[in-house]
Each structure stands twice: as structure tokens, then as C-alpha cells.
C-alpha positions, 0 to 999 in steps of 0.5 A: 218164316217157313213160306219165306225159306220152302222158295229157295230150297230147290235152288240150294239144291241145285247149287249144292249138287253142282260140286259133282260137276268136272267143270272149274271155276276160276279163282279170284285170289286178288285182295281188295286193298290192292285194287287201284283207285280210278277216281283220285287225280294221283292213282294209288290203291285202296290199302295205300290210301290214307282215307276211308274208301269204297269200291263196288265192281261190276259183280257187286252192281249186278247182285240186284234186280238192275233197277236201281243202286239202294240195296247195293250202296246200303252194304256200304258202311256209311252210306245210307240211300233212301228210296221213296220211289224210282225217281225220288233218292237221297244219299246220306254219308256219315250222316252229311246231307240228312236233313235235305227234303227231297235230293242229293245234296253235300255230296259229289257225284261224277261219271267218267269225271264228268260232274252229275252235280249242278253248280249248286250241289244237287246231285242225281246219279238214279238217271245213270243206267245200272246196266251200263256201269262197270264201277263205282267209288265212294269216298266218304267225308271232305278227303278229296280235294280235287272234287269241290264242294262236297262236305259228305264225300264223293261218288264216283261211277264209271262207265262199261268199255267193251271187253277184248271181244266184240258182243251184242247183248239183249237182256230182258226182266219182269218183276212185281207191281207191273216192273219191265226192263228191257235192254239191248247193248253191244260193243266194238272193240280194235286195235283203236277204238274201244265203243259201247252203246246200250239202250234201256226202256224200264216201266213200273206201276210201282207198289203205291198209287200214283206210281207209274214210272216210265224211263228210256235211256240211250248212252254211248261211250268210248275212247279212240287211240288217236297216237301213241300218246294221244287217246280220245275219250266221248260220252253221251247219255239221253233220258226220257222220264215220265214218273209219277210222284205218290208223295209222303204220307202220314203216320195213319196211312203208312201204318194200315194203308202204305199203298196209298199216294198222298190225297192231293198229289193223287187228285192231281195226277202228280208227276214229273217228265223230262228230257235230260242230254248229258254230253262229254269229250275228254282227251288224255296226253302223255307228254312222258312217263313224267308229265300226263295232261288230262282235260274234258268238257261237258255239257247237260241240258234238261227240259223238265215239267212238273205237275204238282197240286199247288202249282205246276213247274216248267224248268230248263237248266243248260251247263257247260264246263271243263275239267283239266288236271296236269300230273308230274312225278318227279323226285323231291328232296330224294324222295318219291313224288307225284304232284297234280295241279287242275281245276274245274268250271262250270257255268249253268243256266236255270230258268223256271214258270209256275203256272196255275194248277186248276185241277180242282175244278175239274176233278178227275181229269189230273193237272191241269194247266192256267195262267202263268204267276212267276218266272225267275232265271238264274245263273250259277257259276264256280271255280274249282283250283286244285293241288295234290302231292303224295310223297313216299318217305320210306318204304312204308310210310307215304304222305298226302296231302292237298289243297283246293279254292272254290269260288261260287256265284249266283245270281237271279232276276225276275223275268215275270214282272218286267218292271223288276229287271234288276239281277242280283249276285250273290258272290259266296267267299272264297273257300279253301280246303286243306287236307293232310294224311299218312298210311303207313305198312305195318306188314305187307298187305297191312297198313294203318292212317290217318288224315285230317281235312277240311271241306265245305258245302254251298246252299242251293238257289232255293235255300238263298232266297228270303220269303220275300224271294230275294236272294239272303246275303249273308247265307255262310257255306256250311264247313266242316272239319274231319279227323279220321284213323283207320286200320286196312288189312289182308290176313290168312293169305289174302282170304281175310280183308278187314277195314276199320275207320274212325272218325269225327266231324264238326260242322259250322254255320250249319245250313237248315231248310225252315219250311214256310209253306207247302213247297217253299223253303228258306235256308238259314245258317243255324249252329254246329253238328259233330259227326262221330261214328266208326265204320267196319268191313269184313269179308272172308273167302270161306271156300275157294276151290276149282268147282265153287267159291264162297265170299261172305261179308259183314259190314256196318256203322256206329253213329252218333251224329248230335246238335252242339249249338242249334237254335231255329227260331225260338227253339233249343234243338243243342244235344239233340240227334240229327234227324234222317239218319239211322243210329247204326246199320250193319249188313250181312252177305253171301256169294256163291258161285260155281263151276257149272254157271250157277250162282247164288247171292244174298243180303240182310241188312239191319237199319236201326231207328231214324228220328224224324224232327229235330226236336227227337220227338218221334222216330222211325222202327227199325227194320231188317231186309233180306234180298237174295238172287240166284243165276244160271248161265250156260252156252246155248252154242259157240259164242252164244251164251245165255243166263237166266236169274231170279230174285225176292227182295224184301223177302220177310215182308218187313213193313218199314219207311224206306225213306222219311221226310225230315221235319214234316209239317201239317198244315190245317188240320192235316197230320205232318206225312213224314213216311215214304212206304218201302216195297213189300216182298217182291220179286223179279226175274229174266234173261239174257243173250249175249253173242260175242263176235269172233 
């Protein structure tokens, strides 16, 4: 432990001195249940709202290494990110979506209200640049009905918009394991046009074999004033990725050899490239201080390549959509109300080919391309309708509530076998989702709710189709029902804000992926879950003063997440818990700032045992983390300012699964490789320059 403590003395020392500085440090006095929500149709304040929901600001996003969210969203309670490596994430919340194998999925996510989830609910937030957020909002359980199918909550981020000051920014960091970012961004802002562009190249070796990971990023927003009422607002975000996958491995390798890349995926070089395009335009139209009309359309086209050693994969997927909302406040019955009517489409074209793999002819030389076996294209489409109203029935006491109808289709046909030209369609039925919730002001700054609601989860393409690859028609969207209360405060003058949610969800027609080969999976709907958990947040301002400020925090999560009715196959898994999923977690943080530009933040995060099948046979330990960063920024000359930071993550050398592989099976004699082996103590460090134009 002491090798662990004697790197961060010198700068506790340093911090500590800081005090004698004459310099000031500027006062954040703004409680957190006053922050304004961006994401819901009908803004409204976090205290006000009659759900759980969490927001990370940009100062939240910036206390990492800038490469990816994981660290960040696992002090969120209820939120559990995995990280098997760079590109291979999956987000649980409440536990919803833990049995997924390789993905995102029964969750949400959007940017600028653009959906990052496919017509068939996969979501990918990991291609976002961290660099260019500015926030983040989540959501947690089907409490958002403006949002579709997302049974688990939705992720909202939101992009950087120039700040008063035209800038130009280069940033620059190494870390561990061959890590290099470099950034170059910069900003226009006018009396009409907000605009901000970045570009990022980030590269890693990775800690394990077969883990190199090459991502360049291009992304471009901004709005436009086009009247007095008018604005225009574009978004557009290139990606190029090349990363390696090292895969899963067994139980033996992960406890002596965790560096290691699973044999085969490491004999065939594994890896996936693409080249992804996500485009937007929206526009906004205050018609009067009554009527707002908001819409935008989007686009995303990707073209993906996947060496892997059973086959190798070459996909497209291209989607259009639009999203449009109309709100109005009026006064109904005498009382205060805002209404919102809107709706979403989307309309995606997915094509894939498998080709032979003949790596193991020619060993050494990693994948290798044969002859093309099978070609499948496949449409998918939904409708979103959504209706929202919040009504203020006394001072203290405000109602919500809403409604949405989704409609899916799918639909496929064989492009290989030209004598099979025949498409099948597949029209889920049509699903609505009710949702009804009260806050009411105890004291000001002070307000109790609760809510009841209903949401819904799509099976993907992949989870349709029988062995036989023929699309499963009587495949049930997976519904669930959530019962939630919670308590939002502010005590001691602000410097106290405390959250508490408690809450219980039922799942039906249960969606579960049975594993049938290697890369193959089939979806069938096989009982009721019940979600049951309670979520906490503390954060205290310990000192606040004209040279230094101090914000600590704890947060954390109870679960018990349990099988009712579960049989797959001839087994009984009723009572069991759900695998994927840590029984409890809980966070601990540390921010210092001062006036004299140093800054130091830290976290200890503790995540309790994971159960690996569904049978409870085998779990995971549990772990402890602690990542700490330290930052130094100062003005070089006017309007030049520099900042200099350094980080440890995983700074006790913990060996521990960052991420699991639920119901893992070994095929032959081969043992099931549920484990994906979290980084080892590791560290990063950089600079940045930042120029403002005046």
C-alpha cells in the first residue's frame, strides 16, 4: 500500500500549499436539483422531476484519462458499464440488459437527440469522442416515454458549443500499454453562429494480446440563428476504427495468465474496422411563448468488416430518420400546463456476407479471405407517437404523466441462394407504454415522488431467427412494469444534496439469447424477472472558500435482481439471481480545486460478486478500484493557457473481470471463457494549449 500512496504525496503537497496563494477561486454555490433537464420534451429540474435521473457535466467527463465513460458512469448509481476492451462495452440499468453477450442493448441512447441506437435496439455510445461532450443524462427504468423502446432507461449526451470566446485547442496524452491521443479542436462563436469542430486519433497496444486499437474521429456541430425565432442546428460525426478483439477467456488464464487473447481469436489476428457517418439537421421554431416546434432528421451509414475465426463478416447498415415534437403551455382546468405531442421514425438497411476463414491453413498470416457461404439483407423499421403533460396543481405538488405506441417491423431475405428470394416480415404488435408520476415540495429545495410506468424491449434480428435462420413469429417484446418513490433534497444551505430511489420492476415474456454454436444464438421469450433495488447519493461541499473547494460524494445501489418464472430447456432457473450483475456497488469521491489552477480528484469504487450463469454456479469476486487525477493549469501569456495532468488508474493493482461473458459455453474440451481481464495499474499523462481569440 505504501508504493501505492508515497507517488501522490508530493502533490498533496503541493495542493496543500496552494492555501497561501492571494489568488480566488470561484464559488460553485448551484445546488444539483436545480440543474434543468435538456433531454425530456418538457424541461423541468432534476428536483421537480418525478423520476430517478442523473446528470454528469463536463467536469464530471474530464475527471478521467479522456478515453472512455466506464470509470465515469460506474459512480452513477445504478449504472454498471463493462469494458472488455476499447470497443467491446455493454451498459446494464437496474440490472435491465445484463444477460446481453456482446452489446448495448434495452437501453436508449441519443446525441443531440439523434438516436445512437439501431432500429433493433443496439446502442453504441463508445464511438462518441469523450473530448467533445459537454453532458450527459441518464435516465434510469421505462420513465421516459418520449424515448421508444428502452425498458432499462435512456442515455442522453450532448454535445460542445463554443463558449462566448472564439478558442483553438491542442491537447496531447500518453498513457500505459502504447495509450496515445491527440486532439486538435476549436470554435466560432457570433452574434449567429455557435460552431465547433475537433479532430481526435486515439491508439493503444492494450494490456492484453491482440489488443491494438486504432480510432480517428472527425465531428462538427453547430447552430445558426436563422430569425428571431428560427435556429438551425447540424451535426456530423466521421469514425474510422480498426481494433483488435483478444476476446474472452477461461478461468485458468484469467487467474495466472489475464494478458493473454483467447487461442483462436489471437491465430486469426481477429479484429473489426469500419467506417461509420453520422449525420443530423435539426431546426427549432418558436411560433410564441406557447407553441415551440421542434424536428430533425438523421442519418448513419456504416461499412464494417470483421475478421473472426469461424467466419469473416462484411456488413452495411444505412438509416434515415425523423424526430419531431410540438409543445404548448396553456392553462387547463385553472391550472398550469405544458403538453408535448411528437413522434420518431426510422427506417435502416442492414446487409451482411460471411466468407471462409482459411487462417488455419496458412498459420501466422492472421485472416484470411475464401469464398463467400451466405448473404442475408434485412429492413427494420418503427414508429414512435408520444404524448407528454405536466400539469402544476398547486404550488408544491406537480403531475406527470404520458403515453407512447411503438410499431416494429422486420423483415429479411436471402441474397446468397437466388432461388430463395422470398422476404419475410415480421410485424412485432403494436405496444404502449403509460406512465404516470408526482413530486411534491416538502420544503423548498426539498420534494418527495413517485411514479408508476410501463416500457417495453424489441429482440434484435439476430434473436428472431430459429436455427434454421428463419425469422421466430411468435418472438413477444419483452414488458416490463416499474414502480418507483424517491426522495430529492438540499440541506445546510445548499452544501448538502442527498438522492434516494426505490424501486421495483417486473419483466415479462422474458427475452433469453440460448447459445447454440460459437457465434450463433437464438432468442426465446422464457419467463418473469423482478428488479428490486434501492439507489443513493450523497454529495456534501466540505469547504468552499475564496482559495480552495472541496466536493466529496458516496453513492451507491442495493440489488436484487431474481428469476420468478424461468425455465430454458429442461432447466428450472425460477429463484435464481440474474447473472451480469453485481448484487451491490457503491462509490466514493474527491474533488479539490483551488485558486492557483491545481486541482486534484479521486474515486474508490467497490463492485460486489457478479454470478456468471444462470444456474448461480459460479460468480465473480469482488473488487475495489481507485483511480486519482491531478491537474495544473496556469496562463502562459494573454489569452494562452496551458494545463498539464497526470493519472493512475486502478492504482492498488486489483486483479479483477472488468467484464464477464454471461453463460459461457465450452465447446469440445475446451473450458467455457466467461472472463474479460481489467487493466492492471496504469497511468496516463499530457497537455494541453488552449488559445482564446479576442
Amino acid at each position: 500500500m505504501k508504493k501505492t500512496v508515497f507517488p501522490f504525496l508530493p502533490i498533496l503537497l503541493i495542493l496543500l500549499a496552494s492555501f497561501s496563494s492571494k489568488a480566488q477561486i470561484s464559488k460553485d454555490t448551484t445546488a444539483l436539483s436545480e440543474v434543468i433537464l435538456l433531454a425530456s420534451p418538457i424541461k423541468n429540474s432534476v428536483q421537480k422531476t418525478a423520476h430517478s435521473v442523473s446528470v454528469l457535466t463536463q467536469k464530471d467527463i474530464n475527471q478521467n484519462d479522456g478515453v472512455i465513460l466506464t470509470p465515469i458512469l460506474n459512480s452513477i448509481p445504478g449504472i454498471y458499464m463493462q469494458q472488455g476492451a476499447l470497443n467491446t462495452n455493454r451498459i446494464t440499468i437496474r440490472g435491465i440488459g445484463a444477460r446481453s453477450q456482446f452489446s448495448t442493448n434495452r437501453i436508449k441512447a441519443y446525441f443531440e437527440e439523434i438516436p445512437l441506437t439501431s432500429a433493433e435496439g443496439e446502442s453504441v455510445i463508445e464511438d462518441i469522442e469523450l473530448e467533445t461532450m459537454q453532458r450527459i443524462e441518464i435516465s434510469k427504468g421505462p420513465n421516459s416515454t418520449s424515448f421508444g423502446a428502452g425498458l432499462g432507461g435512456v442515455i442522453s449526451l450532448f454535445g460542445k458549443q463554443t463558449p462566448a470566446v472564439s478558442f483553438a485547442k491542442i491537447t496531447s496524452t500518453i498513457g500505459s500499454f502504447g495509450m496515445q491521443k491527440q486532439t486538435i479542436s476549436g470554435g466560432i462563436n457570433d452574434s449567429k453562429l455557435n460552431l465547433y469542430t475537433n479532430y481526435t486519433h486515439l491508439k493503444s497496444d492494450g494490456f492484453r494480446e491482440n489488443s491494438n486499437y486504432d480510432r480517428q474521429s472527425l465531428n462538427l456541430f453547430g447552430t445558426y440563428q436563422i430569425s428571431q425565432k428560427g435556429t438551425m442546428n447540424f451535426i456530423g460525426i466521421a469514425t474510422k476504427l480498426k481494433a483488435y478483439i483478444p476476446s474472452s477467456i477461461n478461468e485458468t488464464d484469467f487467474e495466472n495468465n489475464p494478458e493473454v487473447a483467447a487461442s483462436n481469436w489471437k491465430a486469426a489476428q481477429g479484429f473489426e474496422s469500419y467506417d461509420k457517418l453520422l449525420l443530423g439537421l435539426g431546426y427549432q421554431h418558436d411560433f410564441s411563448k406557447k407553441w415551440t416546434w421542434n424536428t430533425s432528421v438523421f442519418s448513419t451509414l456504416k461499412d464494417a468488416f470483421e475478421p473472426r475465426p469461424f467466419d469473416i463478416l462484411k456488413d452495411k447498415n444505412t438509416n434515415f430518420g425523423i424526430r419531431s415534437k410540438l409543445n404548448f403551455t396553456t392553462q387547463l382546468l385553472q391550472f398550469p400546463t405544458k403538453f408535448s405531442l411528437g413522434s420518431e421514425f426510422m427506417i435502416e438497411n442492414y446487409s451482411f456476407s460471411l466468407f471462409e476463414n482459411l487462417y488455419q491453413s496458412q498459420p501466422g498470416q492472421g485472416s484470411i479471405l475464401g469464398e463467400k457461404f451466405s448473404g442475408i439483407s434485412q429492413k427494420r423499421n418503427y414508429a414512435d407517437v408520444f404524448f407528454q403533460m405536466e400539469m402544476q396543481l398547486s404550488e408544491k405538488l406537480q403531475l406527470e404523466s404520458g403515453i407512447a405506441f411503438n410499431s416494429t417491423n422486420y423483415s429479411q431475405k436471402d441474397s446468397f441462394n437466388q432461388q430463395e428470394m422470398e422476404r419475410e416480415i415480421y410485424n412485432f404488435p403494436t405496444t404502449w407504454s403509460p406512465r404516470i408520476g408526482t413530486s411534491y415540495q416538502l420544503k423548498k429545495g426539498q420534494n418527495i415522488y413517485a411514479s408508476i410506468s410501463k416500457g417495453f424491449s424489441l429482440a434484435s434480428v439476430a434473436e428472431t431467427l430459429t436455427p434454421e435462420g428463419e425469422i421466430n413469429t411468435s418472438l413477444l417484446p419483452e414488458i416490463g412494469i416499474n414502480y418507483e418513490i424517491g426522495f430529492k433534497g438540499n440541506f445546510l444551505q445548499n452544501k448538502l444534496y442527498t438522492e434516494i430511489a426505490i424501486y421495483t420492476t417486473s419483466i415479462k415474456n422474458l427475452l433469453v439469447a440460448q447459445r447454440i454454436a460459437e457465434d450463433q444464438y437464438v432468442g426465446i421469450n422464457a419467463g418473469k424477472s423482478k428488479h428490486q433495488g434501492i439507489e443513493y447519493l450523497i454529495k456534501y461541499r466540505l469547504l468552499s472558500s475564496d482559495k480552495a473547494q472541496i466536493n466529496t460524494s458516496f453513492s451507491g445501489t442495493i440489488n436484487h435482481f431474481k428469476f420468478i418464472d424461468f425455465i430454458d430447456n429442461d432447466n428450472d432457473f425460477s429463484n435464481n439471481y440474474l447473472p451480469g450483475v453485481a448484487n451491490f456497488q457503491w462509490n466514493v469521491g474527491l474533488d479539490f480545486t483551488t485558486a492557483t489552477g491545481f486541482s486534484f480528484t479521486s474515486s474508490f469504487r467497490s463492485v460486489g460478486g457478479i454470478y456468471l450463469n444462470d444456474e448461480n454456479s459460479i460468480a465473480t469476486e469482488r473488487y475495489k478500484i481507485l483511480d486519482c487525477k491531478t491537474n495544473y493549469s496556469f496562463e502562459v501569456v494573454k489569452n494562452l493557457k496551458m494545463e498539464t495532468f497526470f493519472g493512475v488508474q486502478n492504482s492498488l493493482n486489483e486483479k479483477y473481470a472488468a467484464s464477464i461473458l454471461p453463460n459461457a459455453v465450452g465447446f469440445g474440451n475446451a473450458l467455457p471463457r466467461y472472463f474479460y481481464p481489467g487493466n492492471p495499474r496504469n497511468y496516463y499523462g499530457g497537455i494541453n494549449l488552449t488559445y482564446q481569440f479576442q
